[in-house]
C-alpha positions in Angstrom: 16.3 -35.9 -7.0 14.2 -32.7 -7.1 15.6 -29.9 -5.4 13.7 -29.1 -1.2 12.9 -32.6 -1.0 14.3 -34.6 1.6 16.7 -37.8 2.1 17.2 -40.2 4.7 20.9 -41.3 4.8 21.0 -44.7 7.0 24.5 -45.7 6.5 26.4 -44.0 9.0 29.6 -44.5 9.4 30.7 -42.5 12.5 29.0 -39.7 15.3 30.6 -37.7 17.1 29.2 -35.5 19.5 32.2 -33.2 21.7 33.9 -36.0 23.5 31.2 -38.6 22.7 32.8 -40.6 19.1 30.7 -43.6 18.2 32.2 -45.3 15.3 30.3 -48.1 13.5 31.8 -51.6 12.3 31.2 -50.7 9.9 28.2 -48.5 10.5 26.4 -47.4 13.2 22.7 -50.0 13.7 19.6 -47.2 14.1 21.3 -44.4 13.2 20.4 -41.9 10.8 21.0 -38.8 8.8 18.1 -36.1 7.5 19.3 -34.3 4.5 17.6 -31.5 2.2 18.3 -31.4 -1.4 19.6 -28.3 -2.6 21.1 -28.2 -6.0 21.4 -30.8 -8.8 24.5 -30.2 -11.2 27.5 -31.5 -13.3 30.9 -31.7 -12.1 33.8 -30.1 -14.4 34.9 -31.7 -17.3 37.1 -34.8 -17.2 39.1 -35.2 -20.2 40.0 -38.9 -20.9 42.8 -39.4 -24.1 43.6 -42.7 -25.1 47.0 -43.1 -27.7 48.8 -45.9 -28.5 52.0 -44.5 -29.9 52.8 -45.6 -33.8 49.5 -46.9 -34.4 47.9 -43.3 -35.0 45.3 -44.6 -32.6 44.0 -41.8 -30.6 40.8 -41.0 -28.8 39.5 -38.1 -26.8 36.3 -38.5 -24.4 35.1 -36.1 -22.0 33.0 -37.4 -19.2 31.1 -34.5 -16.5 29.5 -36.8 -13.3 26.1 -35.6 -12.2 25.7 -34.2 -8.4 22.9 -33.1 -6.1 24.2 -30.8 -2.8 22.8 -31.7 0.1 21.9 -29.8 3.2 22.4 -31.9 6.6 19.3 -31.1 8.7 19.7 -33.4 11.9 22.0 -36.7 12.5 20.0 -39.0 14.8 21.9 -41.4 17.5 20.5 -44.9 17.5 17.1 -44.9 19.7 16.8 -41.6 19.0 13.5 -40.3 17.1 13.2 -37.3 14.4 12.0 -34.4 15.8 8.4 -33.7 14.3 7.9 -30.6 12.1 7.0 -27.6 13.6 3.6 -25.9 11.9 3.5 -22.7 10.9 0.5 -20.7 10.7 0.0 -17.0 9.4 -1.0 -14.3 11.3 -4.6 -13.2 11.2 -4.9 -9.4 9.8 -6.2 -7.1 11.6 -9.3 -5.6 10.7 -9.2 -2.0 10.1 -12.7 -0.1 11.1 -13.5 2.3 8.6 -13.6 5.4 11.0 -10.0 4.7 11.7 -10.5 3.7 15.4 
């Protein structure tokens, strides 16, 4: 997954909002989570050593699982819609007149 792009979680397990819990059996019908991407990775190192004793049967593997970090943006409630992105637009610059006025 490329890093600043974005991911829609649907399977959500449980909201809660102060007092309000809504827990899913077992997830939560409409709701939904907006993630950002923000760094891929490996995990540490996982040695795995296999030995059978007497047998002079040994092997030694290591394994590092793959990760991307994720930024939560917004968690939507069933019925509720994502809020629509806000555009930016630069500033004009000001003109400067040549006289300095």
């Amino acid at each position: 997954m490329a890093e600043g792009s974005t991911v829609e979680l649907d399977r959500v397990l449980l909201i809660a909002d102060g007092d309000n819990i809504t827990v899913g059996k077992p997830v939560i019908d409409g709701a939904k989570v907006l993630a950002t991407a923000k760094q891929n990775g490996k995990g540490k190192k996982v040695i795995v050593f296999k030995y059978k004793p007497k047998v002079r049967y040994r092997r030694k593997i290591g394994h590092r699982q793959l990760y991307t970090r994720l930024s939560i943006d917004n968690i939507l409630a069933p019925g509720m819609e994502a809020p629509k992105p806000v555009k930016r637009t630069r500033r004009k610059k000001k003109e400067v007149k040549a006289d300095g006025a």
